[in-house]
N, C-alpha and C positions, 0 to 999 in steps of 0.2 A: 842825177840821171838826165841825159841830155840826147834821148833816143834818136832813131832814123824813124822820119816818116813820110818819105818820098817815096813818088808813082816809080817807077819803074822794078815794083816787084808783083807779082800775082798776086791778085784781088786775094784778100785775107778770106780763109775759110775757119770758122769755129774751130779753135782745138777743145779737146776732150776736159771734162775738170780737171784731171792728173796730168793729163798735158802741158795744159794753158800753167800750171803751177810749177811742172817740170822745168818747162823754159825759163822761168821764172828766176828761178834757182842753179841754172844751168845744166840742170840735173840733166843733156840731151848726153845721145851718142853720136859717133861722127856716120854712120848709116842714116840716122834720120837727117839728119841737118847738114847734108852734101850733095850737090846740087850743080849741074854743068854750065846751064845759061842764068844768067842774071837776073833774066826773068822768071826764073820760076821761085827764086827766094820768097819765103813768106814775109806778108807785114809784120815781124815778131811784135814790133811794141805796139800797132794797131790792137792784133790779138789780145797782147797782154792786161789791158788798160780795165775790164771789167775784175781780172782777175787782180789787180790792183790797190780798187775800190773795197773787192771784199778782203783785203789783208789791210788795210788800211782800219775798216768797219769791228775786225778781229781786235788789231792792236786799240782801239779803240777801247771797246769792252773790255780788254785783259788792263789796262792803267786805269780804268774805273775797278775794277775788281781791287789791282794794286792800291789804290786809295792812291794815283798819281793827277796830274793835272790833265783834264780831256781837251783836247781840239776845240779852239774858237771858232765859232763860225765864221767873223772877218777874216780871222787868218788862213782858214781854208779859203775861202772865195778869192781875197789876194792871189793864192798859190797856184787855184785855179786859174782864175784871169794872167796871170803871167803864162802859163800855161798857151793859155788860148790867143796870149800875143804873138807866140814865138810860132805857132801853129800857120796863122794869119800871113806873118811876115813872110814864113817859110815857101807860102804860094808863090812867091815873086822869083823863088831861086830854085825853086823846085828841080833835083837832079843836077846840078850844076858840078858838085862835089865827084860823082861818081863821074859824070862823063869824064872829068879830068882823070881819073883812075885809071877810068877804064880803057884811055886814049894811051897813056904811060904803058899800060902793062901792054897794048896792042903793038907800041913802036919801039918802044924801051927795054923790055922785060928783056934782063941777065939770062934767068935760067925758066927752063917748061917743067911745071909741075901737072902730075898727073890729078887731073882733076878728083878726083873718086878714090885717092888714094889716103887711106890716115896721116901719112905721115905729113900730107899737103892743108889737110886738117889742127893735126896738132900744130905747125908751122904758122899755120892763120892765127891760132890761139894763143901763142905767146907773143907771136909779131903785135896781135893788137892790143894785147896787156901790155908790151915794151911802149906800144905807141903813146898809149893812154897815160902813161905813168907822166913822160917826159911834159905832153901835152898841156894834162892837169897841172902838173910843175910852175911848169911856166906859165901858167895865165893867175898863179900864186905870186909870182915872183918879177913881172913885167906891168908896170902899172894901166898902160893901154889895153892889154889883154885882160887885166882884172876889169877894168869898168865892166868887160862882157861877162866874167866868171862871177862875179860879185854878187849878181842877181842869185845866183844858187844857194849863197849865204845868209841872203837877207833877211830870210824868217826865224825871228826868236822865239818860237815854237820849232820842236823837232821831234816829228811825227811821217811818215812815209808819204802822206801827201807832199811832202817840202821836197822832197825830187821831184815834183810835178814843175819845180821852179828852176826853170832853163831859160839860159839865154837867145833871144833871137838873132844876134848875131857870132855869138863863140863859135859856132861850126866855122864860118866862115877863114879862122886863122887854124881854130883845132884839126881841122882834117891835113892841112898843110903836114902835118908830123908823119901824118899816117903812109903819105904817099910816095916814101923809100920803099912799100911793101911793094908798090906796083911792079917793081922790078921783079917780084918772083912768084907772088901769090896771088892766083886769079882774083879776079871780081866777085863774084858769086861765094866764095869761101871769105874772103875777107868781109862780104855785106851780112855774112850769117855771123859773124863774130863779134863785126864791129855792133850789133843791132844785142844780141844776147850780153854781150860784155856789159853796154848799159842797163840795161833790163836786171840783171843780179843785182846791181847799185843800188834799185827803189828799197828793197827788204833793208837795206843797211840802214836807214834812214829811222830809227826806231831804238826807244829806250829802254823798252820791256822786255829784250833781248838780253841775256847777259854773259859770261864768258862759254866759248864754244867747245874749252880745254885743249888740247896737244890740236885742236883747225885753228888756232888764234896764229902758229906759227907760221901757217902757208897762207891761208886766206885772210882777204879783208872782210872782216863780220864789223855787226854792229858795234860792239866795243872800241874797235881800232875807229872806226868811221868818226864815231861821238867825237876821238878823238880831234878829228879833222875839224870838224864842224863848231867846237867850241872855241872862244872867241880868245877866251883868256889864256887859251896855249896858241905858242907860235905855229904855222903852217906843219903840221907833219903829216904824214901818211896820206901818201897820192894816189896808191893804184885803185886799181876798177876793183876784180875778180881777185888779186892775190896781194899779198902783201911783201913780197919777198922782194919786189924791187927797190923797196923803202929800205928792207934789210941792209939790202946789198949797196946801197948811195947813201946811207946813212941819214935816210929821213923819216927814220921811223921815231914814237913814241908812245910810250903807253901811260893810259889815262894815269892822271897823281890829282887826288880832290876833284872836287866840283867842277861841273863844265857849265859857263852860260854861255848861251848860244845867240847866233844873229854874228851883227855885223859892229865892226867897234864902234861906229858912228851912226848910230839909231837912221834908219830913212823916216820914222813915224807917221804913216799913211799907211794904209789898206791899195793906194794906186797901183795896179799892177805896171800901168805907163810910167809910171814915173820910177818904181823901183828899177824897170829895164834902162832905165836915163838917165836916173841923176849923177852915176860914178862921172860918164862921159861929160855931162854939164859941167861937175866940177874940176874935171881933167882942165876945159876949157877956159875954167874964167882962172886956173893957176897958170896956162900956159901964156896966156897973154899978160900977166900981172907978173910975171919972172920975169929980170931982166938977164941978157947974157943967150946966146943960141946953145952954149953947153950946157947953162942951169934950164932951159927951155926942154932941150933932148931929154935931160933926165928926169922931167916931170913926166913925159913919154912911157920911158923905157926904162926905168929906176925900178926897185920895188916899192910898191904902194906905201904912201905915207913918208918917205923916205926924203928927209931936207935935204937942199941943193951941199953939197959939200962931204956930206957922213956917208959911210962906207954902203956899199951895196945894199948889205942886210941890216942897215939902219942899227939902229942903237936898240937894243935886245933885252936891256937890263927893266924895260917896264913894260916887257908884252905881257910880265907872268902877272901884273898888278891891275890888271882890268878890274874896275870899282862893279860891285853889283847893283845895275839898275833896273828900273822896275819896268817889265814891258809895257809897251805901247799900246794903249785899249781905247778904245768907246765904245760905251756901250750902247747900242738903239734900241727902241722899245720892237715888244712881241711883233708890230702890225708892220714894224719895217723892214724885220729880218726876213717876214713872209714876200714883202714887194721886190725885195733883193732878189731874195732866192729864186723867183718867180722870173724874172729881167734876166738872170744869171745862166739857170737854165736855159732860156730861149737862145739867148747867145749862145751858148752851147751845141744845140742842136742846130741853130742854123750855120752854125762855122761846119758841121756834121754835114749837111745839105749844100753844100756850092759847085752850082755848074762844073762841069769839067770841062767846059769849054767856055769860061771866062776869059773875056781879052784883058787885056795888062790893066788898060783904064779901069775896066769893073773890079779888079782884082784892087787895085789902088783905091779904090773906092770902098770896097769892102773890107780891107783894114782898120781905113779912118773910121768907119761906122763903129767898128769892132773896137776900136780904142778913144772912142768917145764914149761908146757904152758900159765899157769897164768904170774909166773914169769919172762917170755918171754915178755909178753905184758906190765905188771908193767915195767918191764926197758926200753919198749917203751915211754910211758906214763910220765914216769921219767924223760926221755932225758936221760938215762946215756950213755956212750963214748959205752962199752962194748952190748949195745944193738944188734949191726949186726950181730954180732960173735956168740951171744948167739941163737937169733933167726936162724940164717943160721943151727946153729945145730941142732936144733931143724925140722925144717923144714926136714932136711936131715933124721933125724932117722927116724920121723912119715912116713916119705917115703921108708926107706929102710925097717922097719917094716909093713907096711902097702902091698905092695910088699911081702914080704915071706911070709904075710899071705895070700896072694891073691892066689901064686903059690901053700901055703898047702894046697890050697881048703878050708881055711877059710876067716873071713872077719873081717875086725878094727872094724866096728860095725854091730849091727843084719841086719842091711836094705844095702843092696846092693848099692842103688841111692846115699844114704849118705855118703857110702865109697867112691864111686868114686868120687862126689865132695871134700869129701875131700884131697882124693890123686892130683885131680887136683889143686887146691886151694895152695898146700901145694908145688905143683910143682913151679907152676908159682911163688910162695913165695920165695922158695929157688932160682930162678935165680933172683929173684930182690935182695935180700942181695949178690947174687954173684958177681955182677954188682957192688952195694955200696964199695964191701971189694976191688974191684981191682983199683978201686979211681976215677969210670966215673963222676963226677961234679954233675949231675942233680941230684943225691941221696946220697950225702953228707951227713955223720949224724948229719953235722949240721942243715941239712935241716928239722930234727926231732923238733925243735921247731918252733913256730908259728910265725911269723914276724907281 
């Protein structure tokens, strides 16, 4: 899931339990979810995100009950932190996608669809499952495009938080697909579609789910999705909400054995920065180490993995032989998971709390904070040596800025109560790594892993 969550729709209001879960599901009608000016669309995935948490919370319990494997808490935090990079980054482009929309459909647009009408409804709804289908496709099948999709893969844990893990920049080529609709299907009907279409996707994300019977034909359920998601079957089944376009292009396939999941080439970090970065790192140091501008293009534009010379779809005969490896763990003791959690949150709610009238610089400024702080807590998480040092510095800026912004008569974030816990938080933070670096015994960084 790679939702919308850009301003220019009406401040989100609570939907109802059965609501909030309706949408969810897609379970809507075209009466409720049809809508004239663009501004009046809801935040559907705003909305959705507590109701998320408790299906997440659900499936949780039901693979404890199953006697299955529960949710790591590094790998949730990762999924989270990805999450909260893509959120951060997204301030910068904020609307950018739709003005283009909405600019096409104002100059461009073929034919006038009546706004309030089903059939301009149903029209949205298959237009943006056709879009999505091609979209996801090809960011499977174009190696540039994967560095951005890849991120969604990366977690060898598969649990409904792992659609929390979107890339910060896939909108950027993805929406590109979409904007043939311009020509005929408003703004407003296409922003309720494209926002629901992703929103179904989080429930698919889950293995306690299992066949749906004669829905496995039309729709994408969890069983087709696992499919997607396992490492050791080649790329099939693309769509969002149905499955029938996989039918119809012949990318469909259905599960045969065991699926392990992730990515074929382990990232092994907890960094949510670094999982959104390293496809692109490596794109980089292959494109300069190929010689030839043709073998150079196709490390671009080839599909992923794919040697300079061998056919498009690369050699096929060892996708089905993926070796089973053991996932990627550290474990940290009880008092760290708490320091985490604790850091984690804060971030959280202050990405929650950001001026809505930040200028570019603060906004630029409030990333890096944001993705120094993830990164801070992944090298906790990691156990790596350089943990203390990193964290201490951290700790120390958010406090020395935190601080100049108090004495300019501004605040780290819009709510008062927030700032100051966090300045304290961040206090008491900074003397406990002050303490580790001078070498007092009881916070040893080796005491960072679990015994």
């Amino acid at each position: 899931m790679d939702g919308h969550q850009d301003v220019q729709m009406r401040p989100s209001t609570a939907p109802t339990f059965v609501t909030g879960f309706r949408q969810i599901f897609y379970l809507v009608t075209p009466s409720e979810t049809t809508f004239e000016a663009l501004e009046e669309v809801p935040n559907y995935v705003k909305q959705a995100m507590p109701f998320v948490v408790i299906l997440f919370l659900v499936e949780t319990l039901v693979a404890w009950i199953q006697n299955r494997t529960t949710p790591r808490f590094s790998n949730v935090v990762a999924s989270g932190g990805v999450a909260l990079v893509t959120q951060t980054v997204r301030l910068l482009t904020v609307g950018v996608e739709m003005m283009a929309y909405v600019w096409l459909y104002r100059h461009m647009r073929l034919v006038d669809m009546l706004w309030d009408s089903p059939l301009t409804w149903w029209a949205a709804f298959f237009g943006v499952e056709f879009g999505y289908y091609w979209s996801h496709r090809l960011h499977h099948e174009v190696n540039i495009l994967w560095a951005a999709h890849q991120v969604h893969h990366s977690s060898d844990d598969y649990n409904i938080l792992s659609s929390l893990r979107t890339s910060a920049f896939q909108r950027c080529t993805s929406f590109l697909l979409y904007l043939p609709l311009a020509l005929a299907v408003p703004p407003a009907a296409f922003l309720v579609h494209y926002q629901l279409n992703l929103l179904y996707q989080a429930w698919l994300h889950t293995e306690v789910v299992g066949s749906l019977g004669p829905l496995e034909y039309i729709l994408n359920t969890p069983t087709h999705h696992r499919v997607h998601h396992g490492r050791n079957q080649m790329g099939k089944n693309f769509g969002g909400t149905l499955i029938i376009w996989d039918r119809i292009f012949g990318t469909f396939h259905q599960q045969s054995g065991p699926l392990m999941y992730g990515l074929r080439t382990a990232v092994n970090t907890w960094d949510p920065v670094w999982i959104q970065f390293h496809h692109f790192v490596c794109i980089w140091n292959t494109f300069w180490k190929t010689p030839g501008l043709w073998n150079k293009l196709c490390v671009l534009f080839a599909k992923p993995g794919q040697a300079a010379g061998k056919p498009q779809l690369g050699s096929i005969q060892g996708l089905h032989k993926v070796q089973q490896a053991p996932k990627y763990d550290s474990k940290v003791s009880t008092g760290w998971v708490f320091y985490v959690l604790m850091h984690f949150l804060l971030a959280l709610l202050t990405s929650r709390t950001i001026p809505k009238d930040m200028s570019i610089l603060a906004t630029v400024g409030k990333l890096a904070t944001m993705m120094w702080t993830l990164s801070c807590m992944a090298a906790i998480l990691d156990c790596r040596p350089t943990a203390p040092l990193m964290e201490l510095s951290r700790c120390v800026s958010v406090l020395g800025t935190g601080s100049l912004l108090c004495l300019s008569g501004g605040l780290l974030t819009s709510q008062p109560l927030l700032t100051a816990v966090t300045l304290a938080c961040h206090a008491g933070s900074a003397v406990l790594w002050s303490v580790d670096l001078m070498g007092t015994d009881f916070l040893r960084v080796k005491n960072l892993r679990a015994r």
